[in-house]
GUZARO-115442 format. One record per residue (C-alpha): x, y, z; residue in three letters. Coordinates in pm, 1 decimal. Each point is the difference from the previous one (the first is absolute). Layout:
REM GUZARO-115442
<atom><u>X</u><v>Y</v><w>Z</w><r>ALA</r></atom>
...
END
This chain:
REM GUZARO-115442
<atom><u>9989.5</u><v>13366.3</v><w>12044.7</w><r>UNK</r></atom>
<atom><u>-96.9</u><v>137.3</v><w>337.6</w><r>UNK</r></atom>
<atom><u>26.8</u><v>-334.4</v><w>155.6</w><r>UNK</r></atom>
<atom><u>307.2</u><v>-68.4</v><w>-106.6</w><r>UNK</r></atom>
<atom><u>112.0</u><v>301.7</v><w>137.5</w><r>UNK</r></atom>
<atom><u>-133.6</u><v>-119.9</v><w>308.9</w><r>UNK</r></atom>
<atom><u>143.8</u><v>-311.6</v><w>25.0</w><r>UNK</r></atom>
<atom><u>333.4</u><v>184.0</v><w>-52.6</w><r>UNK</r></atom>
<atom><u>-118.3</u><v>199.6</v><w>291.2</w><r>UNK</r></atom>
<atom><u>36.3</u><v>-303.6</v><w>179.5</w><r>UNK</r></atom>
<atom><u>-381.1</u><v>-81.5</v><w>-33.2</w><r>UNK</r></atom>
<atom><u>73.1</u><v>-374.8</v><w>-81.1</w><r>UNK</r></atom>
<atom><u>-360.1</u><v>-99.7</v><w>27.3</w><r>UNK</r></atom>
<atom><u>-100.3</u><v>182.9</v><w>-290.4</w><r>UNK</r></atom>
<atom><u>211.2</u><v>-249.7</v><w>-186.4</w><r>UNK</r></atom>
<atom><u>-277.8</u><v>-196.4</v><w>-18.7</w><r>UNK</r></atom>
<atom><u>-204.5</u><v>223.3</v><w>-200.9</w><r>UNK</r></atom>
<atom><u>279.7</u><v>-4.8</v><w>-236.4</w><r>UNK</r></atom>
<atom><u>0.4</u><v>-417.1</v><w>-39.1</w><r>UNK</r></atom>
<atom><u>-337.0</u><v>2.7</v><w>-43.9</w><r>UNK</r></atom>
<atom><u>43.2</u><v>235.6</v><w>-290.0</w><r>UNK</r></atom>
<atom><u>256.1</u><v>-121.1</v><w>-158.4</w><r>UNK</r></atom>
<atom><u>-1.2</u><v>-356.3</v><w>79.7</w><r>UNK</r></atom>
<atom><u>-175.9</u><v>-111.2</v><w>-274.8</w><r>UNK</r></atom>
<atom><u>146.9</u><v>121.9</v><w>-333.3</w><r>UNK</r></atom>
<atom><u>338.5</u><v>-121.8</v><w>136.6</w><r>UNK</r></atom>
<atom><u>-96.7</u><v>-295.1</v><w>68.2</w><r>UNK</r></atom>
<atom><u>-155.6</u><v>-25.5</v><w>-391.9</w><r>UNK</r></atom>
<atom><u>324.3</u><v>157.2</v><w>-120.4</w><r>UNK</r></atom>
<atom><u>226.6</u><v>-230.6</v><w>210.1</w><r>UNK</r></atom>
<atom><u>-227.5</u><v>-290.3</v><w>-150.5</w><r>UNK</r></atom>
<atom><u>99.6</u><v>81.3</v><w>-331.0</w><r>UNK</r></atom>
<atom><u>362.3</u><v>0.4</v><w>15.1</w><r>UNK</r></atom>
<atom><u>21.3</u><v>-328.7</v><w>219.1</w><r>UNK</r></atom>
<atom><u>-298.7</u><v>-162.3</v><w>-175.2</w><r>UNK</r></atom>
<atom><u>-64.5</u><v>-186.6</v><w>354.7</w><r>UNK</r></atom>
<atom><u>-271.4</u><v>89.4</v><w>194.6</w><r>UNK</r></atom>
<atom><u>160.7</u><v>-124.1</v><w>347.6</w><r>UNK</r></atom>
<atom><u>310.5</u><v>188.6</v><w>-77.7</w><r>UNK</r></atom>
<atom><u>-135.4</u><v>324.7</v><w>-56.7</w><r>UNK</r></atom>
<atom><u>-214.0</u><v>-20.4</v><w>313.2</w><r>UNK</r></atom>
<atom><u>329.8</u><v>-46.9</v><w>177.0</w><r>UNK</r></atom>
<atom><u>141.5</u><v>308.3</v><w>-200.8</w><r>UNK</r></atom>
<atom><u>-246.0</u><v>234.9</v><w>83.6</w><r>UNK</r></atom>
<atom><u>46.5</u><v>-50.5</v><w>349.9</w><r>UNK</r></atom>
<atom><u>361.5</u><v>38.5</v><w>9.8</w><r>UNK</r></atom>
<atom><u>-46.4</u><v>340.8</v><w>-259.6</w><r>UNK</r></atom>
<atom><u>-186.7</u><v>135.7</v><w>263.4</w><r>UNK</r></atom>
<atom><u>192.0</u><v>-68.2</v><w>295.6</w><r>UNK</r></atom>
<atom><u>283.8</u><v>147.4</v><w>-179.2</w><r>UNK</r></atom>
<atom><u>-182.1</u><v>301.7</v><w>-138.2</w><r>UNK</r></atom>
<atom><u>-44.6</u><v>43.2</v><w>343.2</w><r>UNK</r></atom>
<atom><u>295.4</u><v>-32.3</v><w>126.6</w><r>UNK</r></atom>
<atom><u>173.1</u><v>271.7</v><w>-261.1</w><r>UNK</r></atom>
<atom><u>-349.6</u><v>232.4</v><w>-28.2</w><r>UNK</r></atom>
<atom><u>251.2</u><v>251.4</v><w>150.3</w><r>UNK</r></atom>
<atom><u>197.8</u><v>-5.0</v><w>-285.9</w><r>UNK</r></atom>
<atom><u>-293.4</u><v>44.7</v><w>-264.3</w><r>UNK</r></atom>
<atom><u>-42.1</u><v>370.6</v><w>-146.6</w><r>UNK</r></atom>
<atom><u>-282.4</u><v>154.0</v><w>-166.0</w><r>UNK</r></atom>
<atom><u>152.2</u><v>94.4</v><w>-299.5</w><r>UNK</r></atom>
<atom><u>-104.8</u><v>-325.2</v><w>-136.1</w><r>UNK</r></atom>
<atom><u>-377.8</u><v>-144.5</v><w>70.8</w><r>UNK</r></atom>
<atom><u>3.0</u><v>-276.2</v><w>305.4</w><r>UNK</r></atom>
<atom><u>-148.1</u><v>-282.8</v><w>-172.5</w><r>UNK</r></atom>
<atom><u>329.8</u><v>54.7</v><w>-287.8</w><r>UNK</r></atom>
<atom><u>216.6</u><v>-32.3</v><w>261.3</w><r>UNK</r></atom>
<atom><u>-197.5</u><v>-330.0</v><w>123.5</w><r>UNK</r></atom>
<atom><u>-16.0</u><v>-160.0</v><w>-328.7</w><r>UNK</r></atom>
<atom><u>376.4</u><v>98.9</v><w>-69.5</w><r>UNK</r></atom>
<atom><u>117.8</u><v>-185.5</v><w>327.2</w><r>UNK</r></atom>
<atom><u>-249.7</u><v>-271.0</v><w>-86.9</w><r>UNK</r></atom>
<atom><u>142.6</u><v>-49.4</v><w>-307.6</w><r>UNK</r></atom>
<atom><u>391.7</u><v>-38.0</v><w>87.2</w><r>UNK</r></atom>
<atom><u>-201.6</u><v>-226.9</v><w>310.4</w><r>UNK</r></atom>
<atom><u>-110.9</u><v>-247.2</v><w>-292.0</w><r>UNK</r></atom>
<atom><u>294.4</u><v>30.5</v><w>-185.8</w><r>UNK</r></atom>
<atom><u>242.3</u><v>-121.9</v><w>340.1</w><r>UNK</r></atom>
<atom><u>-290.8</u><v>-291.9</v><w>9.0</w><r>UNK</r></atom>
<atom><u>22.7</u><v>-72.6</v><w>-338.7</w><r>UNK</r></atom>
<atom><u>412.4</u><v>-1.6</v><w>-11.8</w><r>UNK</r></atom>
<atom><u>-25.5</u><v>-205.0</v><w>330.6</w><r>UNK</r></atom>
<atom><u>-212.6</u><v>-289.9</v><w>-103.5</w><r>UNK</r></atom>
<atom><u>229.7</u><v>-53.1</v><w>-363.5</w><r>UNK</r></atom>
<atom><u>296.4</u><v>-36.4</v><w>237.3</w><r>UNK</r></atom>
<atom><u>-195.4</u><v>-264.8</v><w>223.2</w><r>UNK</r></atom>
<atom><u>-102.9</u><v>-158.1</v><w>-291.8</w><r>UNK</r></atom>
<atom><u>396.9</u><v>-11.7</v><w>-137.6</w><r>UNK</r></atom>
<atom><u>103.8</u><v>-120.1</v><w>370.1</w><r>UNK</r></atom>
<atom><u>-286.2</u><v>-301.7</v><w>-24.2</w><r>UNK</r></atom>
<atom><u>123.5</u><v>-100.8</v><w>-331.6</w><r>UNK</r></atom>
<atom><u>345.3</u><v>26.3</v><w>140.1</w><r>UNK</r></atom>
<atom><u>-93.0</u><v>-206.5</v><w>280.7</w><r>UNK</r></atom>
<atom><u>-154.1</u><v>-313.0</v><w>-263.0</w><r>UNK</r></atom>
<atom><u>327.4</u><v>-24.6</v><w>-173.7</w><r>UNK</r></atom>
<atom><u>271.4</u><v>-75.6</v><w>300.5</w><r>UNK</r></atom>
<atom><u>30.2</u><v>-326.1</v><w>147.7</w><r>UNK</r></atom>
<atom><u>-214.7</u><v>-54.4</v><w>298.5</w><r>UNK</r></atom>
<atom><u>131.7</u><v>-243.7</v><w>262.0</w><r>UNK</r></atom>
<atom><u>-197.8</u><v>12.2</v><w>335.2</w><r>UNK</r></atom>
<atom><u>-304.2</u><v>271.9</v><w>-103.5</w><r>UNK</r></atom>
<atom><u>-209.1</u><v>-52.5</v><w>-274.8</w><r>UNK</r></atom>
<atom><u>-24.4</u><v>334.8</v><w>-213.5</w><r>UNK</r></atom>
<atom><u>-337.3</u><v>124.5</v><w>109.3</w><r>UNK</r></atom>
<atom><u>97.7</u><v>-75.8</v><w>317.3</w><r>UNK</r></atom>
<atom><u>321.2</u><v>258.1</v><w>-17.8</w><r>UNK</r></atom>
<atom><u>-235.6</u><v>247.3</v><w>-229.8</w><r>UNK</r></atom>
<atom><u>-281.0</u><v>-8.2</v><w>316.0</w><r>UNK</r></atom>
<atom><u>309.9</u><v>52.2</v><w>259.8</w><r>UNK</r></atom>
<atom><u>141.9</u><v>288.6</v><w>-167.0</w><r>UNK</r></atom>
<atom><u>-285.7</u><v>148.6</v><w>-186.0</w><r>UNK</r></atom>
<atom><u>-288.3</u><v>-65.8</v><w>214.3</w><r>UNK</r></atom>
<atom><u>84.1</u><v>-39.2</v><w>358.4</w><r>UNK</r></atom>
<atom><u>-118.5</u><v>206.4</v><w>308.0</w><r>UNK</r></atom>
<atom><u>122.9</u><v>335.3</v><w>2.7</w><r>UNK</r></atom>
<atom><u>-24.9</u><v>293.7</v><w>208.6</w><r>UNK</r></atom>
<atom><u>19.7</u><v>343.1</v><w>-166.1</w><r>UNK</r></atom>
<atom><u>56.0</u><v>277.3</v><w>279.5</w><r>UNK</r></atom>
<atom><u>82.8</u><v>384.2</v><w>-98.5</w><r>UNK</r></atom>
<atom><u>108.3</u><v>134.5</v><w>317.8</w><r>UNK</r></atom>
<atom><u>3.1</u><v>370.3</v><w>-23.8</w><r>UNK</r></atom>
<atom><u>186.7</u><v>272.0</v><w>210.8</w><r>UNK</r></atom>
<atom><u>-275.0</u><v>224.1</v><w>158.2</w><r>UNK</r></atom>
<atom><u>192.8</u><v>292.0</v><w>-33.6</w><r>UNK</r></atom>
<atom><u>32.7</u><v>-29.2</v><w>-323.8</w><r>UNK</r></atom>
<atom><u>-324.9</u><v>-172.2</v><w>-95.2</w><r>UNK</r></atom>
<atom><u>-340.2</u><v>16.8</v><w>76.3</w><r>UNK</r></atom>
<atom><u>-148.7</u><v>-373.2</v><w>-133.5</w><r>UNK</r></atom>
<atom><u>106.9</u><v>-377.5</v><w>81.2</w><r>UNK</r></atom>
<atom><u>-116.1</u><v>-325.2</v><w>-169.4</w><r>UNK</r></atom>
<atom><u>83.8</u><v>-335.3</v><w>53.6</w><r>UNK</r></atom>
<atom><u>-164.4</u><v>-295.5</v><w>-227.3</w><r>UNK</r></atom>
<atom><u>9.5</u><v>-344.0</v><w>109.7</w><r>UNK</r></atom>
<atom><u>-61.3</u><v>-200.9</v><w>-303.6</w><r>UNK</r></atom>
<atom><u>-15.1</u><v>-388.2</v><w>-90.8</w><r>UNK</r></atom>
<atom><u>-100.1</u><v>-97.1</v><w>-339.8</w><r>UNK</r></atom>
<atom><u>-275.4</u><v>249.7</v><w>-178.9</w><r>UNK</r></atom>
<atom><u>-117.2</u><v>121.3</v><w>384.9</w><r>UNK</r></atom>
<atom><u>130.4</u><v>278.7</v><w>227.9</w><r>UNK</r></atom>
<atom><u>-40.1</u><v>157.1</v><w>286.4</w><r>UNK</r></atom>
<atom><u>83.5</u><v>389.7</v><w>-3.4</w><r>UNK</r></atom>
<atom><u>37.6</u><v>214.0</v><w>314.5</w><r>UNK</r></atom>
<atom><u>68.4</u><v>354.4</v><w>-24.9</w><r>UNK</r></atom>
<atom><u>39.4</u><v>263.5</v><w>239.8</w><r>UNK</r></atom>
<atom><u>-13.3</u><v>340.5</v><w>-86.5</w><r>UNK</r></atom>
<atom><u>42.7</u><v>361.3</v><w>138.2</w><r>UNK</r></atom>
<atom><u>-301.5</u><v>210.4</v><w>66.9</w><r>UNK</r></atom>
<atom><u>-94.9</u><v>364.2</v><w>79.2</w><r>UNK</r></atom>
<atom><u>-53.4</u><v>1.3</v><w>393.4</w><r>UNK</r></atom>
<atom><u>-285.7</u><v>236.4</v><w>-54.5</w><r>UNK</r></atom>
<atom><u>-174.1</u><v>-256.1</v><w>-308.1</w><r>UNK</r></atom>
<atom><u>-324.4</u><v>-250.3</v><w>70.9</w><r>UNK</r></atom>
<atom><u>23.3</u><v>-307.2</v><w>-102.2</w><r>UNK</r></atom>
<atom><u>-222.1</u><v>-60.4</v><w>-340.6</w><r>UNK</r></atom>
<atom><u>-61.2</u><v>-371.0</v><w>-89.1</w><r>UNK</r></atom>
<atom><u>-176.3</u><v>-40.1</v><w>-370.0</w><r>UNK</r></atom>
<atom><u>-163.6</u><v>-294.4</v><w>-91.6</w><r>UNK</r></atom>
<atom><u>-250.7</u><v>-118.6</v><w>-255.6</w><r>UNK</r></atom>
<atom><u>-360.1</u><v>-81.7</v><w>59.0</w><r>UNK</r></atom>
<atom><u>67.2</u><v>-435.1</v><w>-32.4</w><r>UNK</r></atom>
<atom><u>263.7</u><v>72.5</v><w>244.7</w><r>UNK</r></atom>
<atom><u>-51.2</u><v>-106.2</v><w>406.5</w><r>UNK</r></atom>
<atom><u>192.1</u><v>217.2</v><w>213.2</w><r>UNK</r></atom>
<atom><u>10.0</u><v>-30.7</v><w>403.0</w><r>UNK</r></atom>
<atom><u>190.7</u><v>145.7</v><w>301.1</w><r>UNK</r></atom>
<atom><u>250.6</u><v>-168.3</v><w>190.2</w><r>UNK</r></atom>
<atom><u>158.4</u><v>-21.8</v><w>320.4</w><r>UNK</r></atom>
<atom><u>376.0</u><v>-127.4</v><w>-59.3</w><r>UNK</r></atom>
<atom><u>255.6</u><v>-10.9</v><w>361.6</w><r>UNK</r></atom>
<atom><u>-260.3</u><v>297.6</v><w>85.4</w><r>UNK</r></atom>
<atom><u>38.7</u><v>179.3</v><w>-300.9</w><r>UNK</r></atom>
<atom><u>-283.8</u><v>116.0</v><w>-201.3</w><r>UNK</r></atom>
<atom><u>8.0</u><v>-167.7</v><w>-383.4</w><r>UNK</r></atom>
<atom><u>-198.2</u><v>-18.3</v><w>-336.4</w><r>UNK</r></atom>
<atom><u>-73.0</u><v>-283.5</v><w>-169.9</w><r>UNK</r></atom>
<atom><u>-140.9</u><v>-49.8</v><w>-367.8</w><r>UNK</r></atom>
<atom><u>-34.4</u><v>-289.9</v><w>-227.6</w><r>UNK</r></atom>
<atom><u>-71.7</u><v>43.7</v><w>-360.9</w><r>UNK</r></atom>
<atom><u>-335.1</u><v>-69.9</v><w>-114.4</w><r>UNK</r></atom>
<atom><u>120.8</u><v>-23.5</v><w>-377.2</w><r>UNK</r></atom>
<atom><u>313.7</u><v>-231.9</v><w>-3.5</w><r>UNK</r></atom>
<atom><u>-126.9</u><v>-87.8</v><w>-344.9</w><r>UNK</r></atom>
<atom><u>76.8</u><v>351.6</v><w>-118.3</w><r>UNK</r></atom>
<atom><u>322.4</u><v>75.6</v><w>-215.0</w><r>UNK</r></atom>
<atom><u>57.0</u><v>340.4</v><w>186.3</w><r>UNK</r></atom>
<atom><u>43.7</u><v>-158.9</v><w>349.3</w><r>UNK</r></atom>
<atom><u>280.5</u><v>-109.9</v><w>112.5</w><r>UNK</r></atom>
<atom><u>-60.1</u><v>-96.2</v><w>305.4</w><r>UNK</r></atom>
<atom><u>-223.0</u><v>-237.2</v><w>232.9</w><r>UNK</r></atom>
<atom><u>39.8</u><v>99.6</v><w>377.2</w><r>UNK</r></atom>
<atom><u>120.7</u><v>339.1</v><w>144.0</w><r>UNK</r></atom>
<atom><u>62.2</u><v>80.3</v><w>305.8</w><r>UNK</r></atom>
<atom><u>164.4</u><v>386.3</v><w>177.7</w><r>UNK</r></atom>
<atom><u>85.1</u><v>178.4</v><w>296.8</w><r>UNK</r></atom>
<atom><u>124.8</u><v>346.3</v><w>104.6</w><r>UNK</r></atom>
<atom><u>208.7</u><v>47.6</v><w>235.9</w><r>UNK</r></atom>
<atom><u>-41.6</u><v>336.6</v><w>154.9</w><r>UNK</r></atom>
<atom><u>285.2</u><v>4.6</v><w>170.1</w><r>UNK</r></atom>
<atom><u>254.6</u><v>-53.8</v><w>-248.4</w><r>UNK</r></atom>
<atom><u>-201.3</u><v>185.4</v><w>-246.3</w><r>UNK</r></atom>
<atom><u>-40.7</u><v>-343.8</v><w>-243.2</w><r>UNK</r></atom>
<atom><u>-220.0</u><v>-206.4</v><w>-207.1</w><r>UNK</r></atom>
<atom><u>52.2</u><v>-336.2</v><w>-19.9</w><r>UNK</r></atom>
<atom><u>-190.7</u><v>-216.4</v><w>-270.4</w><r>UNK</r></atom>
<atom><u>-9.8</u><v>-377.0</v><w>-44.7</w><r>UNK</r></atom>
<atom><u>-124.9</u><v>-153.7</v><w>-337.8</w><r>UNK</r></atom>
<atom><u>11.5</u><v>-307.5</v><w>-221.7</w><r>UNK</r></atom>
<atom><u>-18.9</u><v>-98.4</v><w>-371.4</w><r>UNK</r></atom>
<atom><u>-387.5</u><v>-92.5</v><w>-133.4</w><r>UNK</r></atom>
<atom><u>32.1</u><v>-317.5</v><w>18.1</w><r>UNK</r></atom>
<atom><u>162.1</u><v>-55.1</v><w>313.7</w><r>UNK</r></atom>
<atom><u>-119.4</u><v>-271.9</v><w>236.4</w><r>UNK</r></atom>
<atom><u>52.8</u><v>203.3</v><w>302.8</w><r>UNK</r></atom>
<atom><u>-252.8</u><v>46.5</v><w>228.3</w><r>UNK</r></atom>
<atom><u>-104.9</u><v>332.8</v><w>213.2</w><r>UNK</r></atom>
<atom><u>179.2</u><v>-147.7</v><w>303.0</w><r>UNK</r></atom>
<atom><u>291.7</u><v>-84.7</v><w>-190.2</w><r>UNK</r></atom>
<atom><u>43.1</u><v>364.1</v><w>-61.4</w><r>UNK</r></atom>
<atom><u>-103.5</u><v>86.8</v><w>362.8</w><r>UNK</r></atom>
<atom><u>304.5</u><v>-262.9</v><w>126.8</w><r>UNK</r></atom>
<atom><u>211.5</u><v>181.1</v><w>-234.4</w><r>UNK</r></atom>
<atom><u>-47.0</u><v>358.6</v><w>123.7</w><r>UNK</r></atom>
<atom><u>-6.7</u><v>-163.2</v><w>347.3</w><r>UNK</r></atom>
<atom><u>342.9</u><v>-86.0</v><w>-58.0</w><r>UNK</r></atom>
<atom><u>98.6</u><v>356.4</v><w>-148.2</w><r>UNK</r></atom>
<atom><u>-154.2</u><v>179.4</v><w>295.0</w><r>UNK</r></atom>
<atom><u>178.1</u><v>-235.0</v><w>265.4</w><r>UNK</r></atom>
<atom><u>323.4</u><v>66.8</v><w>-196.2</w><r>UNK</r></atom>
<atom><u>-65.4</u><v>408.8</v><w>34.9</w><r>UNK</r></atom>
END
């Protein structure tokens, strides 16, 4: 409970502590109600950027991980509701009269085509930003986030994992790519993060597991953020 309280505090690095906990058993429980292994490693990740993004909101007069599993479930159940209606709009698709596009070709176009999701967030009201650029089953998530001016910054990693320092536009950066891709509890392949001193922020750069991005793909991309700031 006490690091919850901290993140709350505005101790945002502590947060990881928290994943690491609870990470897991979500990801087992969101397994269970999708019954899709790919999908549920999706879910957990956007549970916990969510449960991050309202931990303000969550009280102690329930336990944390009830509160977790509570917004995991109506999570699953938005998932679950989503895919019938895709489902209902492929069938839909099949049964009209196709003149110029074939049917999977309209299906890919609508369904499956390059998107970027971008949650821009007032800073005065918020204290956390994502944006995920996704095509097909990989993503690319970067988040910036609020931190105590006083805090360190705390990188966790597992022992398979390689971690090294970077220099980015002269800014000092971790790097870290997972040693255990195999594993159903990561989520992730490369990750790279900066703080910016100045502005009091942590920026964070990360893919999906099986992404075929490369350290220096990541590096161009927070090249590209830092140039832009």
């Amino acid at each position: 409970m006490h690091r919850i309280k901290r993140v709350q505090a505005g101790e945002i690095q502590d947060y990881t502590y928290i994943v690491k906990k609870y990470q897991h058993q979500i990801f087992v429980y969101c397994w269970r109600l999708l019954g899709n292994e790919q999908e549920a490693e999706d879910a957990v990740q956007d549970i916990l950027v969510k449960a991050f993004e309202k931990i303000n909101m969550y009280k102690p007069t329930v336990s944390f991980s009830s509160w977790l599993y509570k917004m995991a479930y109506h999570h699953c159940l938005n998932l679950i509701h989503r895919k019938k209606l895709q489902q209902k709009f492929k069938v839909g698709l099949f049964t009209q009269n196709m003149t110029t596009d074939s049917a999977a070709q309209v299906i890919e176009s609508q369904l499956f085509s390059e998107k970027l999701f971008m949650k821009k967030l007032n800073w005065k009201k918020a204290d956390f930003t994502l944006a995920r650029y996704a095509k097909g089953k990989d993503y690319v998530n970067i988040s910036v986030g609020r931190v105590n001016p006083d805090s360190k910054l705390t990188v966790i990693q597992n022992d398979q994992d390689s971690a090294e320092k970077l220099t980015i536009k002269g800014t000092e950066a971790f790097y870290i790519k997972s040693g255990k891709t195999n594993q159903p509890t990561n989520t992730r392949k490369n990750w790279l993060g900066w703080k910016d001193d100045n502005n009091h922020l942590l920026y964070e750069i990360n893919d999906n597991k099986d992404s075929k991005l490369s350290k220096q793909d990541l590096v161009k991309i927070a090249e590209d953020v830092l140039t832009a700031h």
